[in-house]
C-alpha positions in Angstrom: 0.0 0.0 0.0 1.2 3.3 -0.7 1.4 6.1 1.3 -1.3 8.4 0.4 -4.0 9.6 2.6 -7.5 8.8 2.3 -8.0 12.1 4.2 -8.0 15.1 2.2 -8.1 17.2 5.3 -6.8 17.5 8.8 -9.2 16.3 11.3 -8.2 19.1 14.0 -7.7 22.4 12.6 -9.4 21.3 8.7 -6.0 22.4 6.9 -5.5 20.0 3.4 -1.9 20.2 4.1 -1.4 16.5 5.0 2.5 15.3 4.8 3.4 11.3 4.7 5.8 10.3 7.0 5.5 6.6 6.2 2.7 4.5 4.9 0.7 5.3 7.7 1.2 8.3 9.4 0.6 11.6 8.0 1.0 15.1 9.9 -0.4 18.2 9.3 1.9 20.9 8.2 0.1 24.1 9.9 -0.8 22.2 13.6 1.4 19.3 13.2 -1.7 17.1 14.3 -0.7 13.1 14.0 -2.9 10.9 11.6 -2.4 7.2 11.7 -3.7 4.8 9.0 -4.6 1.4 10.7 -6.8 -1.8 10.0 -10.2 -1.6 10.8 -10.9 -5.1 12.6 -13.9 -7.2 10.2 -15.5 -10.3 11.4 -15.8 -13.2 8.9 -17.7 -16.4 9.6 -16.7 -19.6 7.8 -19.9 -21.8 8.1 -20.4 -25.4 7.8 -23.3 -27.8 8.2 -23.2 -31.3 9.2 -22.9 -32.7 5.5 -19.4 -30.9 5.6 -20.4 -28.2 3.3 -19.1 -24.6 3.3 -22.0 -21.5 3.2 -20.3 -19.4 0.0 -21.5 -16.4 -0.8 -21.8 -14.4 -4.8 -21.1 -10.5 -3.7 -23.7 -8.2 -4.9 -21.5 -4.9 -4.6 -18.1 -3.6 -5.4 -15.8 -4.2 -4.4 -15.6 -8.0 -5.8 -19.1 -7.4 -7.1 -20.0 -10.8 -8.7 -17.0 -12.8 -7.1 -17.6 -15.4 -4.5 -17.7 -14.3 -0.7 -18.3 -15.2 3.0 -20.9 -13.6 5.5 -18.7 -11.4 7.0 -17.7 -6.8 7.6 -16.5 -4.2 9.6 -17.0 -4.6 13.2 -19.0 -1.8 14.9 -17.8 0.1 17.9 -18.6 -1.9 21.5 -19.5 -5.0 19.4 -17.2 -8.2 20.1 -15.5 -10.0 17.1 -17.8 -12.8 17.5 -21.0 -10.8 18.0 -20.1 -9.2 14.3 -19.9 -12.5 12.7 -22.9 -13.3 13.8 -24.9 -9.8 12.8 -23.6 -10.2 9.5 -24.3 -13.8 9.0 -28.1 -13.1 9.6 -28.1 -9.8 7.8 -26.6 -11.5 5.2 -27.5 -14.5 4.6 -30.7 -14.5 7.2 -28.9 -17.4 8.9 -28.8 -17.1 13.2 -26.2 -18.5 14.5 -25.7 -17.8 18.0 -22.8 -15.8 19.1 -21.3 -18.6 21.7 -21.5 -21.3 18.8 -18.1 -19.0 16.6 -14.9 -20.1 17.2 -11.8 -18.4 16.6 -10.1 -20.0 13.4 -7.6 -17.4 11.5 -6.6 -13.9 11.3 -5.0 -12.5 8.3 -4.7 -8.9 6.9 -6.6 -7.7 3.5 -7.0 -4.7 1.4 -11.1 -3.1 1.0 -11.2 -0.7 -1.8 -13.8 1.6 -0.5 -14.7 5.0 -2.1 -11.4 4.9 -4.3 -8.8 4.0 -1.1 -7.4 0.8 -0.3 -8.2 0.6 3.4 -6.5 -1.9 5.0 -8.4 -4.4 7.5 -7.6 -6.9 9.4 -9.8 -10.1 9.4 -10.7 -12.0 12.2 -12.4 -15.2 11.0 -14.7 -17.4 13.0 -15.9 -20.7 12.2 -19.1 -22.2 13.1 -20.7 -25.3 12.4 -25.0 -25.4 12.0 -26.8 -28.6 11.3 -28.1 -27.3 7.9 -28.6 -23.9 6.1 -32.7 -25.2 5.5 -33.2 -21.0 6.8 -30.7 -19.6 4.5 -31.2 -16.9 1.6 -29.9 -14.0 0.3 -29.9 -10.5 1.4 -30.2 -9.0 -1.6 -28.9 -5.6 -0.6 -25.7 -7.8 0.3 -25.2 -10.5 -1.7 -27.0 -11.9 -5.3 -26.7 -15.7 -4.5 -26.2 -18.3 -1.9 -24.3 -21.6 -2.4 -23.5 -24.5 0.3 -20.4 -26.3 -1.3 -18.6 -29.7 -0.4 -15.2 -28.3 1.5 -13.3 -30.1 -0.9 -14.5 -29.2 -4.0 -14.9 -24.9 -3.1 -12.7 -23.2 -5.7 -10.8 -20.5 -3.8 -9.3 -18.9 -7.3 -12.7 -17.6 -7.4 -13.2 -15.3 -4.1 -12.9 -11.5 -4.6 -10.4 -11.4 -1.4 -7.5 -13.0 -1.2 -7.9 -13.4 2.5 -10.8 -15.3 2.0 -9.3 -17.6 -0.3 -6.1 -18.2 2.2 -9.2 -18.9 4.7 -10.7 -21.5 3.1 -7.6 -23.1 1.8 -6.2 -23.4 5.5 -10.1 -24.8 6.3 -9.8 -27.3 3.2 -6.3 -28.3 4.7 -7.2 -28.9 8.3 -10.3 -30.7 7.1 -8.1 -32.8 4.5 -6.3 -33.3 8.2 -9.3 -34.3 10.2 -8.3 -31.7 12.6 -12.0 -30.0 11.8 -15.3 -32.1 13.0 -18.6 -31.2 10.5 -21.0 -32.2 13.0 -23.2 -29.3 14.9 -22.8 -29.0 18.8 -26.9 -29.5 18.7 -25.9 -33.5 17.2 -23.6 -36.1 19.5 
């Protein structure tokens, strides 16, 4: 990433005189005010049911518009990690999954193009296991299309981010490993 600034003006004294001093700092020239450029924490869920299959999403908005997905954004301020994945699962994909039944999987950092910067996050996925996705559909304000794939045969060339696809590889590894199980908590 570069080092320009999506801010075109300095949030204390409003003076567009913002100087790089690495990739992500910048400092005013006129009040000498500090601006830091750091990842914004997202939540991603990485669902499976008990036949083993992976929830996959088709993005209905840029960026990645049209490229495959996972239920997943930007964690809100006083919201928990695992409280995000599961807003966004059910705004998403209309699926509720309880908050306790995430479990902390990955992290790994990605780039969000929003509004012409690339803002860098850092994603925090969660896995969760349901016993099916019977209750599932698409949000159509987020996403166009809804598929439930076999681990194994999810194509990861396919995602719009690559931290998604490093995601699900690692997934399709540990599973190829037996060190995931595919069965709910709800079924012994």
């Amino acid at each position: 990433m570069d080092s320009v600034s999506p801010y075109q003006h300095c949030s204390r004294c409003g003076a567009g005189a913002l100087i790089s001093v690495s990739r992500r700092e910048f400092v005013c020239s006129p009040c000498g005010y500090r601006h830091f450029i750091t990842p914004v924490p997202a939540a991603v869920a990485l669902i499976l049911d008990d036949e083993g299959r992976l929830l996959v999403t088709r993005r209905g908005h840029e960026p990645g518009f049209g490229k495959l997905g996972l239920p997943g954004g930007v964690i809100e301020p006083g919201e928990t990690a695992e409280e995000a994945a599961s807003r966004e699962t059910l705004e998403e994909v209309g699926l509720a999954v309880p908050v306790g039944a995430f479990e902390s999987f990955l992290t790994l950092p990605n780039i969000y193009w929003f509004q012409d910067y690339p803002w860098p996050t850092l994603d925090l996925f969660y896995l969760a296991r349901v016993p099916s996705f019977e209750s599932a559909q698409a949000c159509p304000e987020e996403v166009s299309e809804l598929f439930f794939i076999s681990l194994a045969e999810v194509s990861v060339a396919d995602f719009a981010f690559e931290s998604n696809a490093r995601a699900v590889t690692k997934l399709q590894e540990y599973a190829a490993q037996s060190v995931v199980s595919f069965r709910s908590p709800s079924h012994p």
